[in-house]
C-alpha positions in Angstrom: -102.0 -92.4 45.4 -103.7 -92.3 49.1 -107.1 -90.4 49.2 -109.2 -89.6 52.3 -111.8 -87.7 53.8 -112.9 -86.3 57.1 -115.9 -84.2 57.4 -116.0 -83.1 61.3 -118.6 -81.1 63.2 -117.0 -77.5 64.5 -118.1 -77.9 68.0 -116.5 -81.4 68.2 -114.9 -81.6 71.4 -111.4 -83.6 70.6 -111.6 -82.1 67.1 -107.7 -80.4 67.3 -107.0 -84.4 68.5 -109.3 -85.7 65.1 -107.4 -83.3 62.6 -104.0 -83.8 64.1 -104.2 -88.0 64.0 -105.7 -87.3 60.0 -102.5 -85.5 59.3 -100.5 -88.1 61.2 -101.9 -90.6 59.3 -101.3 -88.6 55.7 -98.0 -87.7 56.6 -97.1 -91.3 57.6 -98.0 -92.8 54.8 -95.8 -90.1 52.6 -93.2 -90.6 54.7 -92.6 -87.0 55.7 -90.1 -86.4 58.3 -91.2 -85.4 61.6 -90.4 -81.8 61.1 -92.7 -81.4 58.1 -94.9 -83.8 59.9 -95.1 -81.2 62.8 -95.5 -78.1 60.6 -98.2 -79.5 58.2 -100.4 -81.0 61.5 -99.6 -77.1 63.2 -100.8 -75.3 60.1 -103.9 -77.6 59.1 -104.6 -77.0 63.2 -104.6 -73.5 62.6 -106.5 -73.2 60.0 -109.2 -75.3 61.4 -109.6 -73.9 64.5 -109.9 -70.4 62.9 -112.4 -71.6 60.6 -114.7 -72.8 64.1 -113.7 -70.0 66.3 -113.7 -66.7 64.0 -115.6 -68.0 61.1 -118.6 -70.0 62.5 -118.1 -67.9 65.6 -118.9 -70.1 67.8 -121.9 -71.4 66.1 -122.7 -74.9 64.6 -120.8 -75.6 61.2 -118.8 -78.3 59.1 -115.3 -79.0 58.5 -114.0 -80.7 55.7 -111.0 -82.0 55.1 -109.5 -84.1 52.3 -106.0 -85.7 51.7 -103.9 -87.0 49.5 -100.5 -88.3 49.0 -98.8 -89.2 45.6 -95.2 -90.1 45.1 -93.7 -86.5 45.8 -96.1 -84.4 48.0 -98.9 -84.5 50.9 -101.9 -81.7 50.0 -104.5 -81.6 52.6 -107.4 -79.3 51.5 -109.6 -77.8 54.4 -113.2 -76.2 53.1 -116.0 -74.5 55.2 -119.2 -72.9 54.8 -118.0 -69.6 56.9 -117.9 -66.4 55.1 -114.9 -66.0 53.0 -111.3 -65.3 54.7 -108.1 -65.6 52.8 -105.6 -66.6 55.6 -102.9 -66.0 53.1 -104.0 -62.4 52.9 -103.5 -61.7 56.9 -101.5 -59.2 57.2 -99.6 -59.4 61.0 -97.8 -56.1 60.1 -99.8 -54.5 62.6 -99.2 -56.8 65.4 -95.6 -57.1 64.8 -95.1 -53.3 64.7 -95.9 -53.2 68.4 -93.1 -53.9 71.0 -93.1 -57.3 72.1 -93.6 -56.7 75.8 -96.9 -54.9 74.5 -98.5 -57.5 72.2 -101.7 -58.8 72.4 -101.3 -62.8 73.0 -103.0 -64.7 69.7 -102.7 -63.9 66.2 -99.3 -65.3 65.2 -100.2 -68.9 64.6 -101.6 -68.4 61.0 -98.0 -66.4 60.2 -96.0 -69.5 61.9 -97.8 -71.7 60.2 -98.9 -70.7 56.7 -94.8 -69.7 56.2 -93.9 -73.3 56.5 -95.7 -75.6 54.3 -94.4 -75.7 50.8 -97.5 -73.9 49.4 -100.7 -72.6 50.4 -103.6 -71.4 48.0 -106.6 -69.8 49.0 -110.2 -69.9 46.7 -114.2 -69.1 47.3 -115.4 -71.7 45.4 -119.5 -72.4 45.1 -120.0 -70.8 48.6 -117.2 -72.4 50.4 -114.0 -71.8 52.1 -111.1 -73.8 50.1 -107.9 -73.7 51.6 -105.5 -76.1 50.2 -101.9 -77.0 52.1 -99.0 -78.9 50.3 -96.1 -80.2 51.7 -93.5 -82.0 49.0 -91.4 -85.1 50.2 -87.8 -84.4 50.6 -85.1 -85.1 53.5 -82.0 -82.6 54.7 -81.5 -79.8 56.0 -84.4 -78.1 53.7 -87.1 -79.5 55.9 -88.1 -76.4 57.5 -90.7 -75.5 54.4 -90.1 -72.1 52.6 -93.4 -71.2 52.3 -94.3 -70.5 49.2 -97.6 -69.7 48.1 
């Protein structure tokens, strides 16, 4: 099994760039195709930039991230300090009910994202944010991630 850590400072300015080369790296050495490969980097992304710009607001804070990889799956665990937000519990009902041509732009990445990873589970753990992502090893047609959480 492959364990690593990153902790990264919010207002880091290449920290999209830092994630997504920690998830290249994970999902590299798990061997995931590059479809998985691409939805697990978009949906750690996600995560972590709604963590710096909605939960820190803006305002100094840490990012940590830890991953592993064993012999059938990648989990990549993202905590904070923020207040606590469930991204599973989003509900982009509201959005969605609205025509397209009169949407607001933002709001759909956590939806895109969250729906393709294998699992996602959501805790507030002694004062933190734990937000853990897993994406299981397979090849096919299946790639695309059902989403389950």
């Amino acid at each position: 099994m492959l364990a690593c850590r990153l902790r990264i400072d919010g207002q880091h300015a290449s920290m999209a760039g830092v994630v997504a080369d920690f998830v290249e790296v994970l999902a590299g050495e798990a061997g995931l195709d590059p479809r998985q490969t691409y939805w697990l980097r978009l949906a750690t992304d996600e995560i972590t930039t709604n963590i710096v710009q909605h939960g820190y607001r803006g305002s100094a804070g840490v990012v940590d991230i830890a991953g592993e990889v064993d012999q059938d799956e990648v989990r990549v665990r993202i905590e904070d300090d923020a207040p606590p937000f469930d991204p599973g519990g989003y509900d982009p009902e509201p959005r969605l009910s609205v025509p397209p041509h009169q949407r607001d732009e933002g709001g759909y990445g956590l939806l895109l994202a969250m729906g393709k990873v294998d699992e996602f589970h959501y805790e507030f753990a002694d004062g933190r944010n734990r937000n853990t992502l897993i994406m299981r090893l397979r090849g096919g047609s299946d790639a695309d991630g059902p989403g389950r959480r």
